[in-house]
GUBA-166004 format. One line per 3 residues: their letters; for each residue x negated, z, y negated of C-alpha. Coordinates in pm, whole numbers, plus 50000, padded with zeros to 5 digits. Example, Ala and Ser with C-alpha at 12.3 -4.5 7.8 and 13.67 -1.06 7.14 Angstrom:
residues 2
AS	48770/50780/50450; 48633/50714/50106
end
This chain:
residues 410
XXX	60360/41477/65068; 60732/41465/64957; 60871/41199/64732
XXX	60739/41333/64405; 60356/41304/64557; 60432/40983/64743
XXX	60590/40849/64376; 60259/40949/64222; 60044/40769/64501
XXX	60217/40463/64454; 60213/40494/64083; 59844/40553/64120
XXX	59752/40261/64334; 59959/40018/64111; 59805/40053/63823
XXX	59439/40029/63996; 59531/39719/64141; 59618/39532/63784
XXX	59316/39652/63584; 59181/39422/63400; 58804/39449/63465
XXX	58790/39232/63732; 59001/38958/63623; 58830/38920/63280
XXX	58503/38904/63491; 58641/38637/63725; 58687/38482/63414
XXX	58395/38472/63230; 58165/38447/63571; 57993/38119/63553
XXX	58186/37995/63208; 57956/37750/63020; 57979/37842/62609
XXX	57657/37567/62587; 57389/37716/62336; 57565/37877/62028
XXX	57602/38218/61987; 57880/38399/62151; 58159/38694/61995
XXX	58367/38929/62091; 58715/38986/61961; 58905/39235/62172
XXX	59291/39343/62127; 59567/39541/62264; 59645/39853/62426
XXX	59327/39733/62718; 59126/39624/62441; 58820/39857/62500
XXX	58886/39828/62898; 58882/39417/62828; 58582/39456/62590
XXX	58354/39606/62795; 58409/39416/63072; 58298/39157/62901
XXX	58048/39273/62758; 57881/39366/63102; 57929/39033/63168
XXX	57797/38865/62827; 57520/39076/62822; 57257/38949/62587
XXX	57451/38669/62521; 57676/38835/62314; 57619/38820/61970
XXX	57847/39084/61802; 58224/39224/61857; 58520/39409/61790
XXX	58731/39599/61973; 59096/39678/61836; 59318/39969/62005
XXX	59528/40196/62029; 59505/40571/61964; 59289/40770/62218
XXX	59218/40428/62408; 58812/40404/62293; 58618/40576/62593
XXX	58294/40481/62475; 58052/40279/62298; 57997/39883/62375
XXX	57664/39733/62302; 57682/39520/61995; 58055/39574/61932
XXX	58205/39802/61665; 58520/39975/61849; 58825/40032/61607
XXX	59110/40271/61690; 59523/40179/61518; 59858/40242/61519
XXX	60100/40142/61732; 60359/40028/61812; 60352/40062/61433
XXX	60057/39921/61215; 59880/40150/60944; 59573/40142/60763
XXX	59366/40178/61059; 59545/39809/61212; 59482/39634/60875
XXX	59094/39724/60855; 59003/39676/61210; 59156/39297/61179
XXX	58986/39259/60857; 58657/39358/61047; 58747/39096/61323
XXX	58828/38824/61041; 58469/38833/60901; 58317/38846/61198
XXX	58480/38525/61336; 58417/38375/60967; 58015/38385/61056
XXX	58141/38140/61356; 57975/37772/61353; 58075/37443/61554
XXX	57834/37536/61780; 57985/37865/61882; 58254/38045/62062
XXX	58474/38334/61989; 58600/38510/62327; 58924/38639/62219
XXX	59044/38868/62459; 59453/38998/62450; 59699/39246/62585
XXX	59989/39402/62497; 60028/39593/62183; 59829/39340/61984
XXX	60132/39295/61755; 60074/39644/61596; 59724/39660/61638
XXX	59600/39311/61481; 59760/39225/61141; 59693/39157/60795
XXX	59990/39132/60665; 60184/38880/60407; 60372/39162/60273
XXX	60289/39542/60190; 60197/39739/60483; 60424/40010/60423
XXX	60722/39745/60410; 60581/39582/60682; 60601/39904/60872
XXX	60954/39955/60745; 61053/39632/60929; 60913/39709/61263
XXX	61068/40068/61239; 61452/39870/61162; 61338/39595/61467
XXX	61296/39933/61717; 61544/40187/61590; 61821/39867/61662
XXX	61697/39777/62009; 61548/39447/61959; 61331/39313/62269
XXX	60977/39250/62186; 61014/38829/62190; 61255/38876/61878
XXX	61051/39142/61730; 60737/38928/61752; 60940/38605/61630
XXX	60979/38822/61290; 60632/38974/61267; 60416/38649/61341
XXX	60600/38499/60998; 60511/38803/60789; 60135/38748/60943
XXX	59756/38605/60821; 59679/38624/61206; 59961/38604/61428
XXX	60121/38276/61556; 59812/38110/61581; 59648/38208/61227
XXX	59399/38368/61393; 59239/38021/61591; 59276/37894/61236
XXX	59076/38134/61108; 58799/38071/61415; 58779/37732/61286
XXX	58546/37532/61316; 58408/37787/61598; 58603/37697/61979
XXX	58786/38003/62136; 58820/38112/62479; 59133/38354/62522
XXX	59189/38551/62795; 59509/38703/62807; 59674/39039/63007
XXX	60006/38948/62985; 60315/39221/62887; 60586/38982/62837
XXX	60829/38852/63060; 60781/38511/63214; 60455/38528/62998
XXX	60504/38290/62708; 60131/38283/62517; 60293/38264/62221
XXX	60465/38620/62229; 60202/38845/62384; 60056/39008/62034
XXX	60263/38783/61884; 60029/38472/61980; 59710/38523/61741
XXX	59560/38170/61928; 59853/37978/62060; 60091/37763/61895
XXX	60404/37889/61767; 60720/37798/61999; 60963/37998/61772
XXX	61146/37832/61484; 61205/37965/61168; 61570/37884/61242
XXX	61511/38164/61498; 61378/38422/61253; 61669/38394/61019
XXX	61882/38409/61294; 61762/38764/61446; 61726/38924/61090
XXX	62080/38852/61018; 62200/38973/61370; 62075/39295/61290
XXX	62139/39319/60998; 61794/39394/60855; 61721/39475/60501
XXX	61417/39279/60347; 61312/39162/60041; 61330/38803/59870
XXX	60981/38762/59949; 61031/38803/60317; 61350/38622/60366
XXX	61139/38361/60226; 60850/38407/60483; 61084/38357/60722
XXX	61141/37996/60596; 60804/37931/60684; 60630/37744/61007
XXX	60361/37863/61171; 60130/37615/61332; 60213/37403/61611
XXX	59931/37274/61723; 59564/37432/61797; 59298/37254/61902
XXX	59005/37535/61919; 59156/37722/62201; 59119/37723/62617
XXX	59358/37997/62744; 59334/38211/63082; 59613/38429/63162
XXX	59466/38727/63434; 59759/38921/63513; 60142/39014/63466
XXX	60428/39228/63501; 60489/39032/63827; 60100/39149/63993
XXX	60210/39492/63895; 60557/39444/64108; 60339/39313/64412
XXX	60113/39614/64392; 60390/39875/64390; 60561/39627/64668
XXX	60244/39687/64896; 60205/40076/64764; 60556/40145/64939
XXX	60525/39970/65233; 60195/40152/65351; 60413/40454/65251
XXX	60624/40329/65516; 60906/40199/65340; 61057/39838/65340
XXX	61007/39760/64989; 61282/39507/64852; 61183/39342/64430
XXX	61502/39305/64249; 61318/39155/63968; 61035/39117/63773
XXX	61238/39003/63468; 61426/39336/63358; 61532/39320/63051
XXX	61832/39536/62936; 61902/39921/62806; 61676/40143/62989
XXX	61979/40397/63096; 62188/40130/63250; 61882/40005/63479
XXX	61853/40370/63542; 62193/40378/63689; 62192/40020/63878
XXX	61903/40184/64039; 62111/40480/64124; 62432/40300/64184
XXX	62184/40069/64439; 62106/40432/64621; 62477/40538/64650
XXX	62517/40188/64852; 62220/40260/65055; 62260/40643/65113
XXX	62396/40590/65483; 62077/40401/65573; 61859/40498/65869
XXX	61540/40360/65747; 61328/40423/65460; 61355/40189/65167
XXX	61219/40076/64816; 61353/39880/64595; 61163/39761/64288
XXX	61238/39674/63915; 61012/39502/63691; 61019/39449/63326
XXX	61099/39592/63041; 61414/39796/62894; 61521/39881/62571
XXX	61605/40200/62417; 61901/40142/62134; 61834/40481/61915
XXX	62111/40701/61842; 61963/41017/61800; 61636/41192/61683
XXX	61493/41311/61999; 61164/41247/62174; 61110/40998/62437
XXX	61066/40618/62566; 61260/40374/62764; 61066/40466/63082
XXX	61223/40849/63078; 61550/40750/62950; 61568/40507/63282
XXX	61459/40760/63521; 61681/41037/63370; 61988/40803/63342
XXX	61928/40742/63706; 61946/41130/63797; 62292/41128/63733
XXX	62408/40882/64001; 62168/41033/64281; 62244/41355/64263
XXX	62287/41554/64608; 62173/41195/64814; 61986/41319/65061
XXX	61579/41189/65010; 61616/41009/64728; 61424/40953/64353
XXX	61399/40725/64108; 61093/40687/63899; 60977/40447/63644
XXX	60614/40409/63415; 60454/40178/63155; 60180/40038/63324
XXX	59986/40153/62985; 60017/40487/63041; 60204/40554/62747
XXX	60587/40556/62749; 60710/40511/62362; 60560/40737/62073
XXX	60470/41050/62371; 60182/41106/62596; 60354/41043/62881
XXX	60376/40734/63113; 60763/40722/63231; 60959/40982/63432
XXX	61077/41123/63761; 61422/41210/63890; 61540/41318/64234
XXX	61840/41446/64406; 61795/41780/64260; 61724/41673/63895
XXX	62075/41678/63772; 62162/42090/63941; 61787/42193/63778
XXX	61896/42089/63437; 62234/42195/63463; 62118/42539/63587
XXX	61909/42559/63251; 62230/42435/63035; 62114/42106/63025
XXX	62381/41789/62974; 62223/41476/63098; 62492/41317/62868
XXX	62388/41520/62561; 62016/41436/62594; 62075/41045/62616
XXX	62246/41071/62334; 62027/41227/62161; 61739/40999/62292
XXX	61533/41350/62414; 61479/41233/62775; 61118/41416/62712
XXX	61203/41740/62640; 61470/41719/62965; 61192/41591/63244
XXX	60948/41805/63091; 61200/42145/63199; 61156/41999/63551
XXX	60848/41868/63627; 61014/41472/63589; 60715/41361/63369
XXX	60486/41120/63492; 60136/41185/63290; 59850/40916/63383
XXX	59647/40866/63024; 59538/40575/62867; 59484/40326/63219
XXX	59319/40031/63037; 59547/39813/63110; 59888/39683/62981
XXX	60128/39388/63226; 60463/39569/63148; 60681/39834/63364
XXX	60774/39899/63694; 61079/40124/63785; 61130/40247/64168
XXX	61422/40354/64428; 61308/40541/64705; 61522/40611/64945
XX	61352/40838/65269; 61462/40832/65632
end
């Protein structure tokens, strides 16, 4: 098979295992909503995948729905939902109508109902009506990425500039009950972070806010500076929360993927958080240790990195790890180092992470290619795409975070 085709087996049977269809059914099997009418809002990157699970479920029950996504992520219709399709991970027009459409849905909501609010990843950029204009809202989110902030302070600023995030949306379910099921993409998976907490309580402080818009420096108007003076709610009491999976479920899976590959799989953690090219060369600097051993071995990484931009190249924090990593393993004998977005999409490309091996570094060189120059330039793409070190898996339907992998063969 080799270690590219074994990397794509266990890449493969990873994601499978933490698709959300069965764990939003487990949830909603047997759930009592007593005699009101049921609806549907679904949001995130496995909206549509979330949605019509449900929905199968629901059946008849369910009243009416909406589905908010991402790009490309609609693969069909849902009976009695209207699908929407936005931007990410920066809103546009497309985010601000599709939560509008959600909004007076859940405004047709009675005491006697329930709203089945079902979340992943992405929700941040895909559900918003803003406080402020979209295209300076958009402006903000750009600063927040191009400076490397990780997605708990990112979502600390956006839920203040927000009619639906930190808990606005329950609000606006009032007096209606909701029932959120949540796919989790955020480490230790605090409910108030994932989408930026549309139906939990706010744990952040505006203290908080302030304090992450002044250490990056951000430029923002009066308006939002005083925004960011403002507390969210603290308290809900319209909202039952289930959370079916996380970044951990995804490290298991990969864990077990390995080890019927016949390695001896080792998790380093399921809490990586740091720039994606100096994971990438842990990882490799964990092979160099390990490049005497006489037994196959995997060792796991789960999380998620961030890129800091310092050039204009194309690319995500998935191939910046596994090219950074190509560096430090070249000419080990048997050994790669891949990493993927369990979302199938790795930043603004079409791909879901990247591949290097021990021959990665000599291929690019041989084409004139500095490994060095291409970080810098933050084109990791355009690098792994010269030598086959792009992993492509399309939309999956689900959304619990990344894993990166070691694999060293004996």
């Amino acid at each position: 098979m080799g270690l590219r085709g074994e990397a794509d087996q266990i890449i493969k049977k990873s994601i499978q295992a933490v698709l959300p269809d069965e764990a939003v059914a487990k949830a909603l099997r047997g759930k009592e909503f007593g005699q009101g009418k049921i609806y549907m809002v679904a949001v995130g990157k496995a909206g549509w995948q979330m949605g019509k699970a449900a929905a199968d479920i629901l059946q008849d029950r369910l009243e009416a729905g909406v589905v908010v996504t991402k790009y490309d992520h609609v693969k069909g219709e849902i009976p009695r939902t209207r699908c929407f399709e936005a931007g990410h991970p920066v809103p546009d027009e497309n985010s601000y109508l599709a939560t509008q459409a959600a909004l007076d849905l859940v405004a047709q909501a009675s005491a006697e109902d329930v709203v089945v609010f079902l979340l992943s990843g992405g929700g941040s950029a895909l559900f918003e009506k803003p406080l402020v204009p979209g295209d300076e809202l958009q402006d903000i989110t750009t600063q927040l990425l191009a400076c490397g902030a990780d997605i708990v302070e990112m979502n600390t600023i956006r839920k203040r500039l927000s009619a639906v995030k930190g808990g606005r949306f329950a609000l606006a379910c009032e007096p209606a009950k909701v029932f959120s099921i949540v796919l989790s993409d955020i480490l230790g998976d605090p409910l108030d972070m994932i989408a930026s907490g549309p139906a939990y309580p706010d744990s952040s402080t505006c203290e908080e806010a302030l304090a992450i818009a002044e250490k990056y420096k951000l430029t923002l108007s009066e308006k939002v500076w005083q925004l960011l003076k403002e507390e969210t709610p603290e308290e809900l009491h319209n909202v039952e929360t289930q959370i079916t999976g996380s970044v951990s479920d995804l490290c298991r899976a990969a864990a077990s993927a390995c080890e019927a590959l016949g390695y001896e799989p080792h998790l380093l953690t399921d809490q990586l958080n740091c720039e994606a090219r100096e994971a990438g060369r842990f990882l490799a600097a964990i092979a160099r240790t390990y490049q005497h051993t006489d037994k196959s071995l995997a060792f796991l990484a789960g999380g998620e990195t961030v890129v800091h931009l310092t050039g204009k190249g194309k690319g995500g924090r998935n191939q910046e790890l596994a090219l950074a990593a190509a560096e430090g393993i070249a000419g080990l004998k048997e050994t790669a180092v891949f990493s993927v977005g369990s979302d199938g999409t790795d930043g603004p490309t079409d791909a879901a992470g990247g591949y290097s091996d021990d021959g990665t570094r000599h291929k690019l060189s041989e084409q004139g290619i500095s490994i060095y120059d291409v970080l810098q330039d933050n084109d990791a793409y355009h690098a792994l795409e010269k030598v086959d070190g792009l992993v492509v898996t399309g939309a999956t339907g689900t959304n619990v975070n990344d894993v990166a992998v070691l694999l060293i063969r004996r």
